[in-house]
C-alpha positions, 0 to 999 in steps of 0.5 A, a space after each residue: 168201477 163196480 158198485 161194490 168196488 172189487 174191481 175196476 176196468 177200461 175198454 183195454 184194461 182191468 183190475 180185480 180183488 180175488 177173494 180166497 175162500 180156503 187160501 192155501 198160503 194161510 196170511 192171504 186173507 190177513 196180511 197179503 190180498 190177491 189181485 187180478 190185473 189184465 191189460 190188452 195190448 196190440 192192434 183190435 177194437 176196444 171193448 169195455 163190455 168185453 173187458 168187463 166181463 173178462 176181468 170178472 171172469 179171471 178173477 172167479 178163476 184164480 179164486 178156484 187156482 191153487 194160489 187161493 184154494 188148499 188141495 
């Protein structure tokens, strides 16, 4: 888990809160959160540096998508 508990991984797994800054569904920030889950199936080496990095990644990108952000 991160220091600063918004998100948790394993070597084939992740889960992030994704914080909207300018949410385009206007109870996203009070009655609903938004969540980033990735999990890595099939045969490869397990990595949890990787996934680390991965699941911070997704996150930033779907607090910029059209779920987060009013266009």
């Amino acid at each position: 888990m991160s220091e600063d508990r918004t998100y948790t991984y394993a070597d084939k797994g992740g889960v992030s809160r994704v914080t909207c800054p300018e949410p385009s569904v206007p109870t996203r920030k009070t009655e609903m959160e938004l969540f980033a889950q990735i999990f890595v199936s099939g045969d490869g080496q397990p990595d949890e540096a990787a996934m680390e990095k991965l699941i911070q990644a997704y996150a930033k990108a779907l607090s910029a998508s059209p779920e987060c952000v009013q266009k």
